[in-house]
C-alpha positions in Angstrom: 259.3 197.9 -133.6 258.2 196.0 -130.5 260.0 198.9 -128.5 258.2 201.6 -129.9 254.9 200.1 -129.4 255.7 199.5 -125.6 256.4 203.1 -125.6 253.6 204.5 -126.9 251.7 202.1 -125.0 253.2 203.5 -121.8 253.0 206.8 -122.8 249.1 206.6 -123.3 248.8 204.8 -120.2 250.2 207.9 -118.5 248.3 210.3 -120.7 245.3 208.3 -118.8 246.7 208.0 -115.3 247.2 212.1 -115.3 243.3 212.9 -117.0 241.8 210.4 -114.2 244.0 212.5 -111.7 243.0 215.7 -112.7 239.0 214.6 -112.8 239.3 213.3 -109.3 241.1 216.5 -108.1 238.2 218.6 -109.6 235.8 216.8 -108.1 237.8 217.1 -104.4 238.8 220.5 -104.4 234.5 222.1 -105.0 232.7 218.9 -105.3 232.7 219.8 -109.7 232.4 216.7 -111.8 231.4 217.2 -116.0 228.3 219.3 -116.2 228.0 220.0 -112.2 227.6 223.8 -111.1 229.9 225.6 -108.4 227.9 225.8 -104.6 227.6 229.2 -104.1 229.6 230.3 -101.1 227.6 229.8 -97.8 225.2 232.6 -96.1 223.0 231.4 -93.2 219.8 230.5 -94.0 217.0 227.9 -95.6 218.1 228.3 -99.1 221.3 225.7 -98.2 218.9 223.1 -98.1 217.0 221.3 -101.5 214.7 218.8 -100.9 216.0 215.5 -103.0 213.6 214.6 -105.4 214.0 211.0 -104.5 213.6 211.4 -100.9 210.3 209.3 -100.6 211.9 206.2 -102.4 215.1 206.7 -100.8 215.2 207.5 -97.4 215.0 205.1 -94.2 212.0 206.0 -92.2 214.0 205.0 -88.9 210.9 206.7 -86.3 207.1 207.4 -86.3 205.3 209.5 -83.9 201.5 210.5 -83.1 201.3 213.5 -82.2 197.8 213.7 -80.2 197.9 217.8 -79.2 198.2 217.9 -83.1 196.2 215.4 -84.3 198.8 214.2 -86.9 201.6 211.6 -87.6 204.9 212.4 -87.8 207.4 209.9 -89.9 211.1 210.8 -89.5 213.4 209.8 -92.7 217.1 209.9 -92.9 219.4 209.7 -95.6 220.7 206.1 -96.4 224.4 207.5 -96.4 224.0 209.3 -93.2 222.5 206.4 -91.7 225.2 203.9 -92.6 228.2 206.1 -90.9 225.9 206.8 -87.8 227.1 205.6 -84.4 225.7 205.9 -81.4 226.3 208.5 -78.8 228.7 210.2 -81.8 227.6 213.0 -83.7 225.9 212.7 -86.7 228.2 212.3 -89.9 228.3 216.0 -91.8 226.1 215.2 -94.9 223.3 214.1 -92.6 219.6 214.7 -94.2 216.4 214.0 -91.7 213.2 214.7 -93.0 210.3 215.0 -90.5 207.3 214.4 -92.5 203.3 215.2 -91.3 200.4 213.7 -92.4 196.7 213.7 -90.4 195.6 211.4 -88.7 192.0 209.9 -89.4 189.4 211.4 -87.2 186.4 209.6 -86.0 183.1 211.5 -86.5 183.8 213.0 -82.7 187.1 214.5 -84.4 189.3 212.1 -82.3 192.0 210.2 -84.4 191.2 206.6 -85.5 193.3 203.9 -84.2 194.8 200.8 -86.1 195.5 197.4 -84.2 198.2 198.6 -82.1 197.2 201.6 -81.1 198.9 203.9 -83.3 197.3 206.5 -85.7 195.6 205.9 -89.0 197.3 208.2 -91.2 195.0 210.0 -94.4 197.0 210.0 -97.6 199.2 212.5 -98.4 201.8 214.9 -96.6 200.6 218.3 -95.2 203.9 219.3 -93.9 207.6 218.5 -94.5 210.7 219.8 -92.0 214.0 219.5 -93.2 217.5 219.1 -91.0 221.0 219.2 -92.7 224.4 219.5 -91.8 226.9 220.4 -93.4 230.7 221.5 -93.0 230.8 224.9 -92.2 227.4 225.6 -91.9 226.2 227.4 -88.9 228.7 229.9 -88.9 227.2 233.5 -89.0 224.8 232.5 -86.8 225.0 234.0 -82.7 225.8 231.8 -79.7 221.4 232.3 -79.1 220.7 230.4 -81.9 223.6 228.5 -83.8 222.8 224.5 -84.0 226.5 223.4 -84.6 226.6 222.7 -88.3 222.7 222.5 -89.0 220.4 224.3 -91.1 217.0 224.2 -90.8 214.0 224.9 -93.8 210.2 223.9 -94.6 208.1 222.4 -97.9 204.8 222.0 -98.2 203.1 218.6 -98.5 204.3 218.8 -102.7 207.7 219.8 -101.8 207.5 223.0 -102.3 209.4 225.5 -100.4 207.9 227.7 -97.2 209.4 231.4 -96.8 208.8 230.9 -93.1 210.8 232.2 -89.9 213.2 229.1 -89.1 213.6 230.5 -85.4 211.4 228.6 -83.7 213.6 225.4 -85.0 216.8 227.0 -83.8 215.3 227.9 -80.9 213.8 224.7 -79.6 217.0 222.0 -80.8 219.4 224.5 -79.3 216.7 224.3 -75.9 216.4 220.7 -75.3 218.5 218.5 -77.4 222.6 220.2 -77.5 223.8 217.6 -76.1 222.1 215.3 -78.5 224.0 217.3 -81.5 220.8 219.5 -81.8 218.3 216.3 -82.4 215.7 214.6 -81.2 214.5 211.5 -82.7 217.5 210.7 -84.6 219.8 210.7 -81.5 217.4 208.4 -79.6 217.4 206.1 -82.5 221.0 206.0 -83.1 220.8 205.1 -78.9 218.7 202.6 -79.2 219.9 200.5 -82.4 223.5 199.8 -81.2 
């Protein structure tokens, strides 16, 4: 009796073992758990990239800049995932998510911006403006030697999040420019530099 107990016992264990197996092969060959939808296969373009719903509470903010020809404050947000795995002078880890989000800077009644304690601009509530990087594995490729940014897509939201239908050029155009060298960033690299 005590054999055939064992048995069964051994046999359900394996009965797990293989269903555990096969869950975690579905999820490594396509990234499909329960309930998860098939990526479509990749075209260039904005519509890669979805802005996270939990971005704001989620993020690092790892850079602020005030932008005086603008008149607005730039905060720069990276995933916390991308942020763990970067190292300096390396490329950023494929999954990395920066977020370059504006807000306007309070004006004095001259229209010059308002300044806090140390110098830097008051920000008004509220994003006007949100610019989105990701890379990704295998992204970039359809894209010409004039404007490929290795594996990064570029696309724009409004301050709500919603998306822009907006010509991504100028973005492929400028990283490409001045930062190639710096895996097609600007901020991000320099911080990555400068936290070692």
């Amino acid at each position: 009796m005590r054999g055939i107990n064992e048995a069964r016992g051994e046999r359900s264990m394996r009965v797990s073992m293989l269903a555990g197996a096969v869950a975690l092969g579905l999820v490594a060959v396509g990234g499909m758990g329960a309930g998860a939808q098939p990526r479509a296969p990749y075209t260039p373009g904005p519509h890669n990239i979805e802005l996270p719903a939990d971005w704001q509470a989620r993020f690092i903010r790892y850079a602020t800049v005030d932008k005086a020809d603008r008149k607005i404050i730039r905060h720069m947000y990276v995933n916390p995932e991308a942020y763990a795995a970067t190292r300096a002078g390396q490329p950023a880890p494929m999954g990395t998510l920066l977020i370059m989000a504006d807000t306007r800077a309070r004006l004095d009644a001259q229209g010059n911006p308002l300044l806090d304690t140390s110098g830097r601009f008051i920000p008004e509530p509220g994003w006007i403006a949100l610019g989105v990087q990701q890379k990704e594995a295998g992204w970039g490729e359809g894209y010409g030697p004039d404007q490929r940014n290795g594996n990064w897509e570029y696309a724009a939201f409004d301050g709500a999040g919603a998306r822009r239908n907006v010509s991504m050029n100028s973005c492929f155009g400028c990283h490409l420019g001045a930062r190639a060298q710096q895996d097609f960033t600007f901020t991000y690299w320099d911080h990555a530099v400068a936290r070692r």
